[in-house]
PQR file with spaces between the fields and no chain letter, atoms N, CA, C, O and H, PARSE charges and radii, in Angstrom:
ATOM       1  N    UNK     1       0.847   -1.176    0.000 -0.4000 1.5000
ATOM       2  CA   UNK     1       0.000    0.000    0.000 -0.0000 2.0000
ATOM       3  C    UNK     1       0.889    1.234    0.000  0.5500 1.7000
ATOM       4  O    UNK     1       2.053    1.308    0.392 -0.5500 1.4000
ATOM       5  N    UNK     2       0.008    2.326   -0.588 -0.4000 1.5000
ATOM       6  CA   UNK     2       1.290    3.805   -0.534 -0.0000 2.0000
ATOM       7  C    UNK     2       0.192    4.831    0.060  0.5500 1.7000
ATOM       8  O    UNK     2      -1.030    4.718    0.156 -0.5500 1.4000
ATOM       9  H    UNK     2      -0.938    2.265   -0.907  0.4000 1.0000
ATOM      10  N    UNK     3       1.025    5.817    0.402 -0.4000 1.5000
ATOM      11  CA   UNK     3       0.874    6.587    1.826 -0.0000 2.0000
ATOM      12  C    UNK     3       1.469    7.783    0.519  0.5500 1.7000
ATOM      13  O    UNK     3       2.593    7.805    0.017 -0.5500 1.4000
ATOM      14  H    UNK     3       2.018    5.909    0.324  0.4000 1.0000
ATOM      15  N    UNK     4       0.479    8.554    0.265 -0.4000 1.5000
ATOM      16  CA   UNK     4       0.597   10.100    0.013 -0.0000 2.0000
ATOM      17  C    UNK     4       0.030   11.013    0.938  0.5500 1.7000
ATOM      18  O    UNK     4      -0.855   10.834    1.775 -0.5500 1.4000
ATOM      19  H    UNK     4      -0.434    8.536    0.673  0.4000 1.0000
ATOM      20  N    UNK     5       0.817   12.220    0.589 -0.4000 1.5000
ATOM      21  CA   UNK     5      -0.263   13.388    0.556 -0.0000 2.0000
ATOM      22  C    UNK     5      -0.841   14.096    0.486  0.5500 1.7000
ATOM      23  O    UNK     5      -0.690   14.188   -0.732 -0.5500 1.4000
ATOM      24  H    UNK     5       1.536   12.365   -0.091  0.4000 1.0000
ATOM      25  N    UNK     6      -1.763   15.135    0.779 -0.4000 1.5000
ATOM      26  CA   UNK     6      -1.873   16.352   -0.402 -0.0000 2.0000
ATOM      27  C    UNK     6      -1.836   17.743    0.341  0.5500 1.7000
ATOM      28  O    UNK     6      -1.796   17.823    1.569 -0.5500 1.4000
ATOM      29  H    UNK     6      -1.886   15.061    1.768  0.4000 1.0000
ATOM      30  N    UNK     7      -1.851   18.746   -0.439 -0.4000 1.5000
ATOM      31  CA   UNK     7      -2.148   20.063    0.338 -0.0000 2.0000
ATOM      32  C    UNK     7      -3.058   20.475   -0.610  0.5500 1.7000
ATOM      33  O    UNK     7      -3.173   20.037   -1.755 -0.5500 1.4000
ATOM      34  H    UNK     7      -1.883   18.681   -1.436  0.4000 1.0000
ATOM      35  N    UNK     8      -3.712   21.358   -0.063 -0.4000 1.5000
ATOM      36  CA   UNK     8      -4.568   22.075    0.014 -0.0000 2.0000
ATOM      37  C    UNK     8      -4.655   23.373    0.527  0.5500 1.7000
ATOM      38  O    UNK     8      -4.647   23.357    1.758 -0.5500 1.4000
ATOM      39  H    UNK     8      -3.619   21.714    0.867  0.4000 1.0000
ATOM      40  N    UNK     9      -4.744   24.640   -0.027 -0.4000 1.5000
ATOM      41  CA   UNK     9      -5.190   26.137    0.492 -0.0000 2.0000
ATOM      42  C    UNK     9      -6.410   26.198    1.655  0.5500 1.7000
ATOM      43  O    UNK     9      -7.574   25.924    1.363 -0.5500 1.4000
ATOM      44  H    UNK     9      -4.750   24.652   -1.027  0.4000 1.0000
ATOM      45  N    UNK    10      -6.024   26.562    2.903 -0.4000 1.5000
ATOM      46  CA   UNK    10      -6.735   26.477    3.966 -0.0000 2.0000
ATOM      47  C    UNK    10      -8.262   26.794    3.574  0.5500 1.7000
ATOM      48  O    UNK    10      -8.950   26.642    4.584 -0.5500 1.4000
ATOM      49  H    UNK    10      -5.079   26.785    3.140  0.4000 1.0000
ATOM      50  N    UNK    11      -9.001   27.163    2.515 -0.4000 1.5000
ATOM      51  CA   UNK    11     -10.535   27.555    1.967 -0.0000 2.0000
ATOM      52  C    UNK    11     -10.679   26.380    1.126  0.5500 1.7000
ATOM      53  O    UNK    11     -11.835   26.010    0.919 -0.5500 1.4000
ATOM      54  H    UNK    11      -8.442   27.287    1.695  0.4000 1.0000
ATOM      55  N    UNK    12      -9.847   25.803    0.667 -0.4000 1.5000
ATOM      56  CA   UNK    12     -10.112   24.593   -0.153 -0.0000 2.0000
ATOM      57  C    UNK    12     -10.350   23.260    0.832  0.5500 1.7000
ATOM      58  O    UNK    12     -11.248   22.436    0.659 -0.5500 1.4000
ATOM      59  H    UNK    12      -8.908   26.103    0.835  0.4000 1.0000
ATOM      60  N    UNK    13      -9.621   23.234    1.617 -0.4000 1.5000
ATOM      61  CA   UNK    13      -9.638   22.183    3.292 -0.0000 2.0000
ATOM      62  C    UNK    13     -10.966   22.308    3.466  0.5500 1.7000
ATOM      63  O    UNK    13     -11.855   21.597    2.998 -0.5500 1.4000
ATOM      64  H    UNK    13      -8.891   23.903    1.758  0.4000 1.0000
ATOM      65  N    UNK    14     -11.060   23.347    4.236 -0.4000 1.5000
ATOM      66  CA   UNK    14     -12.537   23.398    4.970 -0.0000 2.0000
ATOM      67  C    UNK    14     -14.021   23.230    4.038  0.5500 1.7000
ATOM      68  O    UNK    14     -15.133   23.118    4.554 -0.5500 1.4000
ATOM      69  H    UNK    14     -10.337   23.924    4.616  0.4000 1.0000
ATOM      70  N    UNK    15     -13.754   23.241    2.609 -0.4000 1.5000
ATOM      71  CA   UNK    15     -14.571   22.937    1.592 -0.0000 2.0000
ATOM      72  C    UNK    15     -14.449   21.324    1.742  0.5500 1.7000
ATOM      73  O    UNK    15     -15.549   20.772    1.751 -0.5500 1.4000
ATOM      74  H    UNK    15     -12.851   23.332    2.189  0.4000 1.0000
ATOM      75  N    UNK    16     -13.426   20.536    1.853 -0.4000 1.5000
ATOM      76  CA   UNK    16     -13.792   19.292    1.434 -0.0000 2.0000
ATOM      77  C    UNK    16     -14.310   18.443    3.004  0.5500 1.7000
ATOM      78  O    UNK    16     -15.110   17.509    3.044 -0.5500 1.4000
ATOM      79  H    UNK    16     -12.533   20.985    1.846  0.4000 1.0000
ATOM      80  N    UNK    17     -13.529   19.138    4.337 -0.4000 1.5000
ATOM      81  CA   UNK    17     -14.182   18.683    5.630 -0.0000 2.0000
ATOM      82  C    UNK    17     -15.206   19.044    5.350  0.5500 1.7000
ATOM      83  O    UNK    17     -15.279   18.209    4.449 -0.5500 1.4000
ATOM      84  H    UNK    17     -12.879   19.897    4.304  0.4000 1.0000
ATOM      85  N    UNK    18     -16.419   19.705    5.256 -0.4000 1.5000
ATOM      86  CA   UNK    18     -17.380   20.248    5.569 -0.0000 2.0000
ATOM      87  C    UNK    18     -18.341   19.123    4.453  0.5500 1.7000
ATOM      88  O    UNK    18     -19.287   18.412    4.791 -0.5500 1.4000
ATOM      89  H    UNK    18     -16.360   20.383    5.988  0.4000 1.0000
ATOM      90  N    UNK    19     -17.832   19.237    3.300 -0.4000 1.5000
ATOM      91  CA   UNK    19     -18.340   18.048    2.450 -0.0000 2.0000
ATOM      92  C    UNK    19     -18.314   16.763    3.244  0.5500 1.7000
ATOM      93  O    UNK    19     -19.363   16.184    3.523 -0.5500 1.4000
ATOM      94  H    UNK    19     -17.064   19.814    3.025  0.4000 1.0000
ATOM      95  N    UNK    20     -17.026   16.269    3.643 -0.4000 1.5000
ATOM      96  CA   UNK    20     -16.981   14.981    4.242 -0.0000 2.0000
ATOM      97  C    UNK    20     -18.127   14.835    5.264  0.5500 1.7000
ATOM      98  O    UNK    20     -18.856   13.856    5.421 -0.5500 1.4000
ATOM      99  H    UNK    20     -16.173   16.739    3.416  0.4000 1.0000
ATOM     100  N    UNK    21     -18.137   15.993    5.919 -0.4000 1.5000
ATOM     101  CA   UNK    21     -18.961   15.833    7.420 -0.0000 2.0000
ATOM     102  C    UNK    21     -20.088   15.902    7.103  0.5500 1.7000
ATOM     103  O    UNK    21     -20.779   15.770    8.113 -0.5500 1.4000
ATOM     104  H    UNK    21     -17.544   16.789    5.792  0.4000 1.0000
ATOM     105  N    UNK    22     -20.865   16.085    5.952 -0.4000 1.5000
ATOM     106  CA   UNK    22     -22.297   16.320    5.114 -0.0000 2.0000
ATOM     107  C    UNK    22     -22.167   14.755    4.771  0.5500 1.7000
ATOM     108  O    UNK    22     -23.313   14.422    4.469 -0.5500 1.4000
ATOM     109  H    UNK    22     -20.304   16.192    5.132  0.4000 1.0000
ATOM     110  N    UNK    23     -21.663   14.081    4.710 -0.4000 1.5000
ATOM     111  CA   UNK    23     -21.496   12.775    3.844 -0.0000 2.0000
ATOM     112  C    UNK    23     -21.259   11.768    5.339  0.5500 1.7000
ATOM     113  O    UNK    23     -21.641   10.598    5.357 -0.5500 1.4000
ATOM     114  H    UNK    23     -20.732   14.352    4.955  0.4000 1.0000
ATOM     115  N    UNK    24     -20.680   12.327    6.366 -0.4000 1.5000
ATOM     116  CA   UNK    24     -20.756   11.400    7.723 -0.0000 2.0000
ATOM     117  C    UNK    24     -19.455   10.823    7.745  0.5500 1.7000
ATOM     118  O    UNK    24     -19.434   10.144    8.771 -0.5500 1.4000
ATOM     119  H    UNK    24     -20.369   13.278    6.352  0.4000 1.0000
ATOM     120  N    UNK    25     -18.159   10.710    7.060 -0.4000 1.5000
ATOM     121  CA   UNK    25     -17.247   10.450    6.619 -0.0000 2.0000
ATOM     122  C    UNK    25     -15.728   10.847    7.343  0.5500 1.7000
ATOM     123  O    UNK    25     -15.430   11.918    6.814 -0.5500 1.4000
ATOM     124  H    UNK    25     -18.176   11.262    6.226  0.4000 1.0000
ATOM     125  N    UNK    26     -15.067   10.619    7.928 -0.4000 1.5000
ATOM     126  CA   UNK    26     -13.249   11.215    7.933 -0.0000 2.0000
ATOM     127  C    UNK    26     -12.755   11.717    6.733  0.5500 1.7000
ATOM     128  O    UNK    26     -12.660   10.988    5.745 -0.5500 1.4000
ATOM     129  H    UNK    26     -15.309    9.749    8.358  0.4000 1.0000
ATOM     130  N    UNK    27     -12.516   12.580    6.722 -0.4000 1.5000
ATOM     131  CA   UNK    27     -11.757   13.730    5.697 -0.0000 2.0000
ATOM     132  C    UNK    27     -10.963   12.444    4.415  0.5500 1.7000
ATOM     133  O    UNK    27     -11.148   12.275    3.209 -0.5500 1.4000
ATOM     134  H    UNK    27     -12.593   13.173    7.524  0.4000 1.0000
ATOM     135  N    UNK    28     -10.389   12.006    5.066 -0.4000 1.5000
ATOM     136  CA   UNK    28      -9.386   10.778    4.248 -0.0000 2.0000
ATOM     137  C    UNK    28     -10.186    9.302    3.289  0.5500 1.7000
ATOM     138  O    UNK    28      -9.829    8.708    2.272 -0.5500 1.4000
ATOM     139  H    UNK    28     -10.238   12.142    6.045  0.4000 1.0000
ATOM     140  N    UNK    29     -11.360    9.142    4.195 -0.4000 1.5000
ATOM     141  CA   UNK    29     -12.641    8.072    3.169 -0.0000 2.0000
ATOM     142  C    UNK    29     -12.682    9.015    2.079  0.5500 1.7000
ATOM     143  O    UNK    29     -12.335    8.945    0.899 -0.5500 1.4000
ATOM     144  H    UNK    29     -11.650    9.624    5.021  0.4000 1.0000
ATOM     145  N    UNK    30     -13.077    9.700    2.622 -0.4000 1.5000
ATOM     146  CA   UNK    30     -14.257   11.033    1.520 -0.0000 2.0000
ATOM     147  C    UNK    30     -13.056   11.234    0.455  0.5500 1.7000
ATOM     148  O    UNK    30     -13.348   10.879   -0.687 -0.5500 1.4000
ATOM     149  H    UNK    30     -13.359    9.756    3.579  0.4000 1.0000
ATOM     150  N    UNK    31     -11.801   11.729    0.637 -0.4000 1.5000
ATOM     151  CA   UNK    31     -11.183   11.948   -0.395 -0.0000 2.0000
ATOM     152  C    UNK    31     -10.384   10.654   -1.063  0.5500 1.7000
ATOM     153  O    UNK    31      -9.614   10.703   -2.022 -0.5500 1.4000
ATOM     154  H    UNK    31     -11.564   12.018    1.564  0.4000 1.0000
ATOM     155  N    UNK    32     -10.696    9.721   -0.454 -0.4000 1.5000
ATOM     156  CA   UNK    32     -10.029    8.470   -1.150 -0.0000 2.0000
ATOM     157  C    UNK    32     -11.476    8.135   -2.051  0.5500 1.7000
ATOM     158  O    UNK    32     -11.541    8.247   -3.275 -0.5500 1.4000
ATOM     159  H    UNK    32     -11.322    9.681    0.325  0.4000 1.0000
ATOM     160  N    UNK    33     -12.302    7.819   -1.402 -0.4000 1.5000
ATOM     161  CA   UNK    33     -13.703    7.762   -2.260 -0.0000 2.0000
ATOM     162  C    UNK    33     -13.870    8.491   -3.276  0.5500 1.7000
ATOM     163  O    UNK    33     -13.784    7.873   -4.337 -0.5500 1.4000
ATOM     164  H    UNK    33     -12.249    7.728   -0.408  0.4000 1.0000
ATOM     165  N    UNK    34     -14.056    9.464   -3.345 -0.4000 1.5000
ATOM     166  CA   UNK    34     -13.930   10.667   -4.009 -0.0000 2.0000
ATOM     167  C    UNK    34     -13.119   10.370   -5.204  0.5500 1.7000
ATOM     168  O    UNK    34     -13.812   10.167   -6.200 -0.5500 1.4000
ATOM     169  H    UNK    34     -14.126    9.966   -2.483  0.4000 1.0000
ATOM     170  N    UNK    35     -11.630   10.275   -5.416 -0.4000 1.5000
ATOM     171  CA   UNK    35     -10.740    9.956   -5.917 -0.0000 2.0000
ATOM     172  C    UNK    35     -10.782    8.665   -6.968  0.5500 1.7000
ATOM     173  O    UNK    35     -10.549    8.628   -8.177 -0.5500 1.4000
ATOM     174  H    UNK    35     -11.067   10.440   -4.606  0.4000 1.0000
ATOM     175  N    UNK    36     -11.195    7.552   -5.969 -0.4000 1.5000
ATOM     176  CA   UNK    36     -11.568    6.145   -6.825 -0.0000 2.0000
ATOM     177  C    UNK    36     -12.714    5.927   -7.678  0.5500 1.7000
ATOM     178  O    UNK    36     -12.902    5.121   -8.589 -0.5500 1.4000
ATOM     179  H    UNK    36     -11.384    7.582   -4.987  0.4000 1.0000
ATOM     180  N    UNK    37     -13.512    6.927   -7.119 -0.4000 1.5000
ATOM     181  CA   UNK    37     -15.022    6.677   -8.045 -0.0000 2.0000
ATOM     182  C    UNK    37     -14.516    7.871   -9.299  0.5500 1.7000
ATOM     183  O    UNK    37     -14.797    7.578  -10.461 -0.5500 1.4000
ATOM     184  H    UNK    37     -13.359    7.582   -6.379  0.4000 1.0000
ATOM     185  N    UNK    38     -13.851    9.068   -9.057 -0.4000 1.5000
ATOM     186  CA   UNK    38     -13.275    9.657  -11.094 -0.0000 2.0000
ATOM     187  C    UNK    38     -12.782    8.608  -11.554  0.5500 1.7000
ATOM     188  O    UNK    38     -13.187    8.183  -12.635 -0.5500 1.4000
ATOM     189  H    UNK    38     -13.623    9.306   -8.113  0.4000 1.0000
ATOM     190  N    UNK    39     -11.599    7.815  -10.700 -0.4000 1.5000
ATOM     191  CA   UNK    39     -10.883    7.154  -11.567 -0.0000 2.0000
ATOM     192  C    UNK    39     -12.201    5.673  -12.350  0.5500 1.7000
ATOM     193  O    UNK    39     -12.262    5.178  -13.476 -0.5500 1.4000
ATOM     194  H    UNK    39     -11.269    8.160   -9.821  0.4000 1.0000
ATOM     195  N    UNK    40     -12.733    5.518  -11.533 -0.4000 1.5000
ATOM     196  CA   UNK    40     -14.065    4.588  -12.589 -0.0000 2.0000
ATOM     197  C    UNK    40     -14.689    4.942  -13.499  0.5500 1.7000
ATOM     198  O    UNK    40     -15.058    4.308  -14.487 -0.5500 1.4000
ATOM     199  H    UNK    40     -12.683    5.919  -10.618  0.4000 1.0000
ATOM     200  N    UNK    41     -14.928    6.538  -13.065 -0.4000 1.5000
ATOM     201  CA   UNK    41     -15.720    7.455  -14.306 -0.0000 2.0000
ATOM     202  C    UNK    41     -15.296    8.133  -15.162  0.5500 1.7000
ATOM     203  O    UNK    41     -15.946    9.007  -15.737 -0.5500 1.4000
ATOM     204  H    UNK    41     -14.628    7.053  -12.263  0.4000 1.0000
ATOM     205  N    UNK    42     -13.538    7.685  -15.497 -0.4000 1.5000
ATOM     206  CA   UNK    42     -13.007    7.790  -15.943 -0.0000 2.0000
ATOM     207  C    UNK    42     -12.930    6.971  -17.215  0.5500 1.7000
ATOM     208  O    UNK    42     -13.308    7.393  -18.308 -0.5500 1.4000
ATOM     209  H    UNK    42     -13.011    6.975  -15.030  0.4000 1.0000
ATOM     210  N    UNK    43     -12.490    5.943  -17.029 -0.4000 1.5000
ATOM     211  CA   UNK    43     -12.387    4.370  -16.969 -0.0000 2.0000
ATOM     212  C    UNK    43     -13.953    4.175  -17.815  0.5500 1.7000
ATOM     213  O    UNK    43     -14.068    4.050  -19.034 -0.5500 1.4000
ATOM     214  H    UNK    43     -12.184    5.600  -16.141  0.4000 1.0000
ATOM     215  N    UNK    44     -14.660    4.184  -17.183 -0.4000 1.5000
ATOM     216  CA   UNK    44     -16.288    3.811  -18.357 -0.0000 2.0000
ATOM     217  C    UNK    44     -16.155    4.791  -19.490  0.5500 1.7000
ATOM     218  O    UNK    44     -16.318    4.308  -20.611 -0.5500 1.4000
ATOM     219  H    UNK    44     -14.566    4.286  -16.193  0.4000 1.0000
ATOM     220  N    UNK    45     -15.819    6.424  -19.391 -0.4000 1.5000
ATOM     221  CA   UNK    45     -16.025    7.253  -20.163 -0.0000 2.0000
ATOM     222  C    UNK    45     -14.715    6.634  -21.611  0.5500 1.7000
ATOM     223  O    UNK    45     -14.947    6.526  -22.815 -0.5500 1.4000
ATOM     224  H    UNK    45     -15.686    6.816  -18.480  0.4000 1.0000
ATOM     225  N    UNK    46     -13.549    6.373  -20.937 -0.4000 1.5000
ATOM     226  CA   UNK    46     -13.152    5.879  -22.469 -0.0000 2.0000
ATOM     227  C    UNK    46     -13.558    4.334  -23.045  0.5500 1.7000
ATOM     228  O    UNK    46     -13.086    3.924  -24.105 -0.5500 1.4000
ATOM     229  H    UNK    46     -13.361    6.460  -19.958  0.4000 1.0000
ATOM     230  N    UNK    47     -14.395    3.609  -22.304 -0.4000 1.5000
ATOM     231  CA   UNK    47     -14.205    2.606  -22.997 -0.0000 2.0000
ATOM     232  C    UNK    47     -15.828    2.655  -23.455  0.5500 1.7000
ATOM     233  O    UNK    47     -16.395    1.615  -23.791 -0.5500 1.4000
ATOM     234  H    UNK    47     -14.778    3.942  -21.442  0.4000 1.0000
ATOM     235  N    UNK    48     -16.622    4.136  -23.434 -0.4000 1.5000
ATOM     236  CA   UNK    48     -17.258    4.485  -24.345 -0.0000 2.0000
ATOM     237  C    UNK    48     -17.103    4.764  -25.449  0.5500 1.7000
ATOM     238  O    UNK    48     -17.428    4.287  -26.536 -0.5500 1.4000
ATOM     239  H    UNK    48     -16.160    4.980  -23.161  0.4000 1.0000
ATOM     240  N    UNK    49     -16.474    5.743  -25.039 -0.4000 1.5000
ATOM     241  CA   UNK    49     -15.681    6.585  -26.382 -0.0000 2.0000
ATOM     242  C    UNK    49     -14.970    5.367  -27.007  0.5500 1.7000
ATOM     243  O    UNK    49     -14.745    5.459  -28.213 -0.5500 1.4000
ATOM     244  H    UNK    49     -16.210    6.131  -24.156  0.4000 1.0000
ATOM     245  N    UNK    50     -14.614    4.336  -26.428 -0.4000 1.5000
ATOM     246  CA   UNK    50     -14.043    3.299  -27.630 -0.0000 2.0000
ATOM     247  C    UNK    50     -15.089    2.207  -27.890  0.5500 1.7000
ATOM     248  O    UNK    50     -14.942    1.546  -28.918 -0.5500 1.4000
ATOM     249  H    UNK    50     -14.797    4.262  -25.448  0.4000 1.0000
ATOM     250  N    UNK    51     -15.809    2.020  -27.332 -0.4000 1.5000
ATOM     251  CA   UNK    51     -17.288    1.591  -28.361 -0.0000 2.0000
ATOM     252  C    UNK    51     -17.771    2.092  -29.474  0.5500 1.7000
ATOM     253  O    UNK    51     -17.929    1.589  -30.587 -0.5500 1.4000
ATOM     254  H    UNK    51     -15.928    2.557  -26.497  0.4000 1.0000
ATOM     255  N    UNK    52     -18.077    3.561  -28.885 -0.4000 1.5000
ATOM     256  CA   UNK    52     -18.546    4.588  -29.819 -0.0000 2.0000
ATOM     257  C    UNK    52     -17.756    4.538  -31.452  0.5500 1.7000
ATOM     258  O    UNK    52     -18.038    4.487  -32.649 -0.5500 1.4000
ATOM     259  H    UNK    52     -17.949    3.970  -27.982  0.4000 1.0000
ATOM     260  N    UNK    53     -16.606    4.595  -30.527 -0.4000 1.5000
ATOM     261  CA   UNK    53     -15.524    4.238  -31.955 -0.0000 2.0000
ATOM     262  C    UNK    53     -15.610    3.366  -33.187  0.5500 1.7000
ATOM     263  O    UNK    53     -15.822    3.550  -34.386 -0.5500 1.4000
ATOM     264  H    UNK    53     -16.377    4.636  -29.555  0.4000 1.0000
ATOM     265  N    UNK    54     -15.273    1.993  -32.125 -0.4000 1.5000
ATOM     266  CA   UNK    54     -15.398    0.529  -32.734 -0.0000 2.0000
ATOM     267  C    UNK    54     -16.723    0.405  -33.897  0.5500 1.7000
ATOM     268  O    UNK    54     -16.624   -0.264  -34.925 -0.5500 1.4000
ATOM     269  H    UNK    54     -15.101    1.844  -31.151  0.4000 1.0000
ATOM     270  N    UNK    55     -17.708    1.027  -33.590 -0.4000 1.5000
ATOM     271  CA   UNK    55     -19.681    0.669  -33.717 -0.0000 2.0000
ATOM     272  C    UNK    55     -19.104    1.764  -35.014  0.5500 1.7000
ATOM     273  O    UNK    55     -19.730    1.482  -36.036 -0.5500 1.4000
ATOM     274  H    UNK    55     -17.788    1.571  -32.755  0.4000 1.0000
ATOM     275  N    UNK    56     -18.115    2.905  -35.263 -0.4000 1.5000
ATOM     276  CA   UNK    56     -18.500    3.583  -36.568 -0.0000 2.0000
ATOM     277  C    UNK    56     -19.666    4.621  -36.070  0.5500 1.7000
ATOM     278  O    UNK    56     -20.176    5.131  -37.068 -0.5500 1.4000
ATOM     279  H    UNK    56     -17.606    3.135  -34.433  0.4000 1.0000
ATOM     280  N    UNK    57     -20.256    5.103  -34.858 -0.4000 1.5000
ATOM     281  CA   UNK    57     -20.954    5.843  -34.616 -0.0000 2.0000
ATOM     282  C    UNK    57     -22.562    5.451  -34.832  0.5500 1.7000
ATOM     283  O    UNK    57     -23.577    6.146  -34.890 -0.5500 1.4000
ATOM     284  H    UNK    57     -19.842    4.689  -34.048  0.4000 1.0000
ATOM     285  N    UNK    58     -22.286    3.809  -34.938 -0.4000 1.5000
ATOM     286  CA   UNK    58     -23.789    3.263  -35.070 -0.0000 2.0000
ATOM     287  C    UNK    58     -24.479    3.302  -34.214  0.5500 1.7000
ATOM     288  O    UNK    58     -23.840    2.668  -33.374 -0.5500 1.4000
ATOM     289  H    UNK    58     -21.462    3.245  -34.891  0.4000 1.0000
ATOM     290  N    UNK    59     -25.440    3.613  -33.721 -0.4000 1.5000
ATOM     291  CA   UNK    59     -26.477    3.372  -32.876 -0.0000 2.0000
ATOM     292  C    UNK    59     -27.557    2.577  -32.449  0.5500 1.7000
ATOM     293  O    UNK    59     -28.453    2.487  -33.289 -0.5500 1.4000
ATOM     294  H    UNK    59     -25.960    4.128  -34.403  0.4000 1.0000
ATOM     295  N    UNK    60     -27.763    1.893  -31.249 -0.4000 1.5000
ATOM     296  CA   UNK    60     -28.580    0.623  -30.746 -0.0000 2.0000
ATOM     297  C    UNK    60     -29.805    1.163  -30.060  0.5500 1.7000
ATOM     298  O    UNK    60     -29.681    2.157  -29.345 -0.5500 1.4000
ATOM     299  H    UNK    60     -27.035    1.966  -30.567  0.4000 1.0000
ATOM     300  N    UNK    61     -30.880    0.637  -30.205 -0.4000 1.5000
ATOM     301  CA   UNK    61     -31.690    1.336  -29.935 -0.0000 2.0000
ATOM     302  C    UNK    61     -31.958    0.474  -27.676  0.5500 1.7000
ATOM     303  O    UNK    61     -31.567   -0.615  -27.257 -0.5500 1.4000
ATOM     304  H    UNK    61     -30.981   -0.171  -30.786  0.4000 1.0000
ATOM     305  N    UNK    62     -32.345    1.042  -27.284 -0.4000 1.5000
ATOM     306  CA   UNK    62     -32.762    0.091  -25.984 -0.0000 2.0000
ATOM     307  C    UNK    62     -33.628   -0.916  -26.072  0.5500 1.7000
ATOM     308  O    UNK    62     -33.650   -1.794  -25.210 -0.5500 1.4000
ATOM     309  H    UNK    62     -32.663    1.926  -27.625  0.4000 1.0000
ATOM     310  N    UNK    63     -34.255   -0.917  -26.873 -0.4000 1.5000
ATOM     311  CA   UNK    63     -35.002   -2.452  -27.414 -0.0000 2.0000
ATOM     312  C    UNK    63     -34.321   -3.770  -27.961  0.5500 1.7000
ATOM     313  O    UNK    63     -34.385   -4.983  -27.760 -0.5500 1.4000
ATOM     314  H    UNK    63     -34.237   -0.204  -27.574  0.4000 1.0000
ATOM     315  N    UNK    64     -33.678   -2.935  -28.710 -0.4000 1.5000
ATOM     316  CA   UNK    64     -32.979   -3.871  -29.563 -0.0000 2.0000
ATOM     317  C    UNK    64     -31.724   -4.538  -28.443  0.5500 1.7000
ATOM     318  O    UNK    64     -31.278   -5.684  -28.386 -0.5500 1.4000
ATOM     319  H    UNK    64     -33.626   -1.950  -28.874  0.4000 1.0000
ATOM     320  N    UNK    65     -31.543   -3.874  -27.995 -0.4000 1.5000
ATOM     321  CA   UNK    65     -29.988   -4.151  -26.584 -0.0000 2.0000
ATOM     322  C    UNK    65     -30.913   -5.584  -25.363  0.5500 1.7000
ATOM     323  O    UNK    65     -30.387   -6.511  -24.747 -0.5500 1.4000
ATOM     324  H    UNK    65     -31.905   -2.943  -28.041  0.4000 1.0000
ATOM     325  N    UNK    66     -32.430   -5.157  -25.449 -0.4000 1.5000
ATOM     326  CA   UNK    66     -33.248   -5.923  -24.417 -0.0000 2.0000
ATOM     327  C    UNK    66     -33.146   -7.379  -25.322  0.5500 1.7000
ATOM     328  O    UNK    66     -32.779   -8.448  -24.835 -0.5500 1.4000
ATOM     329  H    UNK    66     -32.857   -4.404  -25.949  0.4000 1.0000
ATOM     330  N    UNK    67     -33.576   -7.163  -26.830 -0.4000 1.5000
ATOM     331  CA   UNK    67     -34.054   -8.331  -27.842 -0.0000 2.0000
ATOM     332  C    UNK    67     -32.122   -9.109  -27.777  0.5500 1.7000
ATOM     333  O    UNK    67     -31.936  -10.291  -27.488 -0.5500 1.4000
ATOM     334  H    UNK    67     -33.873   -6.294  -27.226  0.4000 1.0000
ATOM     335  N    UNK    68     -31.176   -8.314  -28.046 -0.4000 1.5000
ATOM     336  CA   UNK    68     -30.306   -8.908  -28.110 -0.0000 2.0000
ATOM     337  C    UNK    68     -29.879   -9.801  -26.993  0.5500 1.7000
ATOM     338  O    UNK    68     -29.323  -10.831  -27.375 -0.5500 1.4000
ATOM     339  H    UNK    68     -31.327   -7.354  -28.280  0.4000 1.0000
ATOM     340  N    UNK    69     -30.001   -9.658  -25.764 -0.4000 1.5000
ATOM     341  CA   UNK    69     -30.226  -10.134  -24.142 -0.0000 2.0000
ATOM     342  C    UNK    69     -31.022  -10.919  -24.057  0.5500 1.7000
ATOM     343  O    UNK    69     -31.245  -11.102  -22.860 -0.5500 1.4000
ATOM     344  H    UNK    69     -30.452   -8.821  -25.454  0.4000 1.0000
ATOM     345  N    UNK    70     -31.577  -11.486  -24.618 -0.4000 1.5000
ATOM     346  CA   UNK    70     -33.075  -12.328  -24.275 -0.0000 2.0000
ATOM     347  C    UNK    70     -34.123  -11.418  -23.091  0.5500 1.7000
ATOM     348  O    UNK    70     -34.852  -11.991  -22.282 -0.5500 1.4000
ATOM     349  H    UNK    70     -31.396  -11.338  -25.590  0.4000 1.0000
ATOM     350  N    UNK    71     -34.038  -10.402  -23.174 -0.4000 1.5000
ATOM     351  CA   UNK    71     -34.531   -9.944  -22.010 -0.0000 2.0000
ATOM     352  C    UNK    71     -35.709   -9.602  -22.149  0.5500 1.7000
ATOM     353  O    UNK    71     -36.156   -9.025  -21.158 -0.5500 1.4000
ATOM     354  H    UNK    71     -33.445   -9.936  -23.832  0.4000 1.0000
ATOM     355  N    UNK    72     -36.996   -9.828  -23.702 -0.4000 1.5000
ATOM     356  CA   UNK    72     -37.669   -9.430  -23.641 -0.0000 2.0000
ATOM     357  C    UNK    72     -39.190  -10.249  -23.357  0.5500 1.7000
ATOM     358  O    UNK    72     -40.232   -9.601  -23.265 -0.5500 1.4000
ATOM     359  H    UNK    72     -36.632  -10.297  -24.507  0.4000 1.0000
């Protein structure tokens, strides 16, 4: 495991405690949380954009995604 850390401008601090403490959280969940869930929404957003790619800009309708699934 690795051990960083960060700074922050004393108005930027009390912005993310005050968040944390709205959320019920230690300063350090909240910004590790925080942190791991961009890096996921990160992470989905290009391997949209590389669908999007792959497909030629084709488009599926939500029916057709249910019919392809057996889901209907």
């Amino acid at each position: 495991m690795t051990v960083t850390s960060l700074r922050f401008k004393d108005d930027q601090y009390k912005q993310v405690k005050e968040l944390a403490e709205f959320y019920g959280e230690p300063v350090t969940t909240f910004m590790r949380k925080t942190i791991l869930e961009r890096l996921e929404d990160e992470s989905d957003y290009r391997d949209a954009a590389s669908n999007l790619e792959a497909s030629h800009g084709e488009k599926v309708s939500r029916e057709e995604i249910k019919h392809r699934l057996g889901l209907e």
